[in-house]
C-alpha positions as MATLAB code, in Angstrom:
seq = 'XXXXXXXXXXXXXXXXXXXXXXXXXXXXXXXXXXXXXXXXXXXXXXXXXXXXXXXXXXXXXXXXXXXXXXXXXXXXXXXXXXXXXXXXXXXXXXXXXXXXXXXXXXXXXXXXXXXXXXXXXXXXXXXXXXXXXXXXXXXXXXXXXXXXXXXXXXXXXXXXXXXXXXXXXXXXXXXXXXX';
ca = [
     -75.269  -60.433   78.284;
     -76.826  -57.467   77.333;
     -77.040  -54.812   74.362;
     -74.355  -52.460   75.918;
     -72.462  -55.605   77.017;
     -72.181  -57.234   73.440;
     -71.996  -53.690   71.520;
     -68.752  -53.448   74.154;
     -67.153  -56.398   73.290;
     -67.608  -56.039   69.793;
     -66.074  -52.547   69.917;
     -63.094  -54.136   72.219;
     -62.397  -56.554   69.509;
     -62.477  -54.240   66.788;
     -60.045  -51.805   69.143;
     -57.870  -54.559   69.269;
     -57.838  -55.423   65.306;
     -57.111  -51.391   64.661;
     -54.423  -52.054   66.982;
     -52.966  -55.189   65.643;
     -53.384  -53.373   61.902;
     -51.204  -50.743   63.254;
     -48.532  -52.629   65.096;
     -48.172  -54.380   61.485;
     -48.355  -51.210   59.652;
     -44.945  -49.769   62.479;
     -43.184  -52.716   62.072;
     -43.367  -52.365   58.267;
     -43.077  -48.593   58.216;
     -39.344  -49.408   60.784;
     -38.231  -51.876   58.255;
     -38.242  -49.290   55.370;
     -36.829  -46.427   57.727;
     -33.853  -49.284   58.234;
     -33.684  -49.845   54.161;
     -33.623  -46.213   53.029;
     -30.817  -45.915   55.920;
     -28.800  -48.155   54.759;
     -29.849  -47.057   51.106;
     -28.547  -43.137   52.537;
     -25.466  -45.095   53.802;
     -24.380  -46.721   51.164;
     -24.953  -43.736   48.666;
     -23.038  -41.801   51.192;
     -20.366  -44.095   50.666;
     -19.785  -44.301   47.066;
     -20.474  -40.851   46.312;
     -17.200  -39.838   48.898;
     -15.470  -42.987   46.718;
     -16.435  -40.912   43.692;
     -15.462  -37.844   44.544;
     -12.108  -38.891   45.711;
     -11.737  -40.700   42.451;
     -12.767  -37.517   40.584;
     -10.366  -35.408   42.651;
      -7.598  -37.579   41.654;
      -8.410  -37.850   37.968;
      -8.757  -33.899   38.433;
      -4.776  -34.063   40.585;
      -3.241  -36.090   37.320;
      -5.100  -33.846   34.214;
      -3.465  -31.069   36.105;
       0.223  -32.687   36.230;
      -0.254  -33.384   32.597;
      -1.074  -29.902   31.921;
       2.329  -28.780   33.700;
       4.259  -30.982   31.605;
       2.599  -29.897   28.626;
       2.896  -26.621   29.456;
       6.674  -27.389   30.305;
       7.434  -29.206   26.450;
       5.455  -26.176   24.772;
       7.825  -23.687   26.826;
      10.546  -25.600   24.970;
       9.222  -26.102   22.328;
       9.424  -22.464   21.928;
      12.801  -22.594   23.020;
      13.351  -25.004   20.447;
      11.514  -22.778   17.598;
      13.322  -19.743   18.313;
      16.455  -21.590   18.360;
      16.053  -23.276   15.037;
      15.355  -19.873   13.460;
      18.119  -18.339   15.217;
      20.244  -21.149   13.373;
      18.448  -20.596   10.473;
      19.653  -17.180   10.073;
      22.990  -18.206   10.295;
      23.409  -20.688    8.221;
      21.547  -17.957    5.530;
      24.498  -16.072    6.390;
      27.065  -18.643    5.916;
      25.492  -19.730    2.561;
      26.303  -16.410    1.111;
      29.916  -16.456    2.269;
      30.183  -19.887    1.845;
      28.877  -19.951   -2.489;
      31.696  -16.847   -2.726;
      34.513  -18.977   -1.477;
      33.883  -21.452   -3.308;
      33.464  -19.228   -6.793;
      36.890  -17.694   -5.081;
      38.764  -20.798   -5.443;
      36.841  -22.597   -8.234;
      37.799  -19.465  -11.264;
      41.335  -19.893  -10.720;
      40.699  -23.610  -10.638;
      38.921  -23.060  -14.157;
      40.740  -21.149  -16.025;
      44.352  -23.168  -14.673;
      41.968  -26.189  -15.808;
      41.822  -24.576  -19.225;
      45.676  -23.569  -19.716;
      46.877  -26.902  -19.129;
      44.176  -28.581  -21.689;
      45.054  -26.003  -23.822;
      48.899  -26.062  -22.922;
      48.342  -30.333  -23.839;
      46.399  -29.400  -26.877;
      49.546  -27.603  -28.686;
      51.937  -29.736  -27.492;
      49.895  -33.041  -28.861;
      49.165  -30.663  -32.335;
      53.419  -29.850  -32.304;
      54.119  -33.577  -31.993;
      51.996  -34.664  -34.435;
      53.444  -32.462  -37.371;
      56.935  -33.606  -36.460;
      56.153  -36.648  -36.900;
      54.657  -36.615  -39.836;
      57.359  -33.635  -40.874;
      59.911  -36.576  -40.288;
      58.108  -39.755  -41.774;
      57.642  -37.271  -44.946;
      60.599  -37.695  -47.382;
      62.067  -34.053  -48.137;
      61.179  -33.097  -52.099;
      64.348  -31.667  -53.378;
      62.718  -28.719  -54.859;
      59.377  -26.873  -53.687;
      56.310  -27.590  -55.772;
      54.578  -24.551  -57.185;
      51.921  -23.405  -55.400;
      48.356  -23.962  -56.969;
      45.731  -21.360  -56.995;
      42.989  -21.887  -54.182;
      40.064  -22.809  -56.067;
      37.250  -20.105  -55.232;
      35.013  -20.612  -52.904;
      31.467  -21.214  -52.966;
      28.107  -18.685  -52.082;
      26.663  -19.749  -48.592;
      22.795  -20.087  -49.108;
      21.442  -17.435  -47.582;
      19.997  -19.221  -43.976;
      16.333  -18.633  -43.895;
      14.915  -16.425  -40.687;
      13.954  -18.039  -37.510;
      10.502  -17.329  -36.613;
      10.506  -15.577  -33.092;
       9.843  -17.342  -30.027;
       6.812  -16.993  -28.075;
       6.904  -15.115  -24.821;
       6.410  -17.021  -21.811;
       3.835  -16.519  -18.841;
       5.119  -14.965  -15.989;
       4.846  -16.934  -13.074;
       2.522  -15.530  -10.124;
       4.742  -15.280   -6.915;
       4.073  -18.163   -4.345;
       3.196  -16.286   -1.019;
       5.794  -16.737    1.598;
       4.294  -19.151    4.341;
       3.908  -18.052    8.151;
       5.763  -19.812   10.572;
       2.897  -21.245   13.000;
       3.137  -20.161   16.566;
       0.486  -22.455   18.667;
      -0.719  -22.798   22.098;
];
């Protein structure tokens, strides 16, 4: 063997270490085309399960909302009804506190005619019974002179009473509209 025959060789074998390096370095460069595939594919995958699960959490907030839209449009149904019926029965308290003064005066007053009606009758009674348990004197006693009466003291004055604060007026509250 010569120079040019050995220097061949040597480059031959060399040639055929580059190549093996390379195979190894494909084979290895295929397997981690394969892994970020499937890596691709199965991010694919859950990010379509996501969004489907988003899109349904996104489908049931927005029935909510259109019920909750649906109680506050009665609930302002229900508002304007209750101050509807409010008004009335402001109304009816008015007519309802002069009926019963109406009927409760007579009530008082016929109240006070038979107590005092009961009164006289019970005073009546009670001097003819003691006119009758009385014996009769067969002549009338003189009369007696009233004895005089006595001076009242004179009262003393009442001091004056001290004028009261005026209470501050209590600002009428807002009836709360909210949406």
């Amino acid at each position: 063997m010569n120079a040019g025959q050995l220097a061949a060789l040597i480059a031959a074998g060399f040639f055929a270490v580059l190549v093996c390096a390379g195979v190894y370095v494909l084979i290895k460069l295929a397997r981690l085309a394969s892994a970020a595939t499937g890596l691709i594919a199965d991010y694919r995958d859950r990010t379509d399960r996501l969004l489907t699960e988003a899109q349904a959490a996104v489908d049931r907030t927005t029935e909510q909302l259109a019920r909750t839209d649906a109680i506050a449009a009665s609930m302002d149904q229900v508002t304007s009804n209750m101050a509807e019926l409010s008004g009335h029965v402001t109304a009816l308290t008015a007519l309802a506190r002069g009926l019963s003064e109406a009927a409760t005066v007579p009530l008082h007053g016929l109240a006070a005619f038979a107590f005092g009606l009961r009164r006289a009758l019970a005073v009546r009674r009670s001097l003819q019974v003691a006119a009758i348990a009385e014996p009769v004197p067969e002549r009338l006693p003189e009369r007696r002179a009233v004895p005089e009466r006595r001076a009242v003291p004179e009262r003393r004055a009442v001091p004056e009473r001290r004028a009261v604060p005026e209470r501050r007026a209590v600002p009428e509250r807002r009836a709360v509209t909210g949406r």
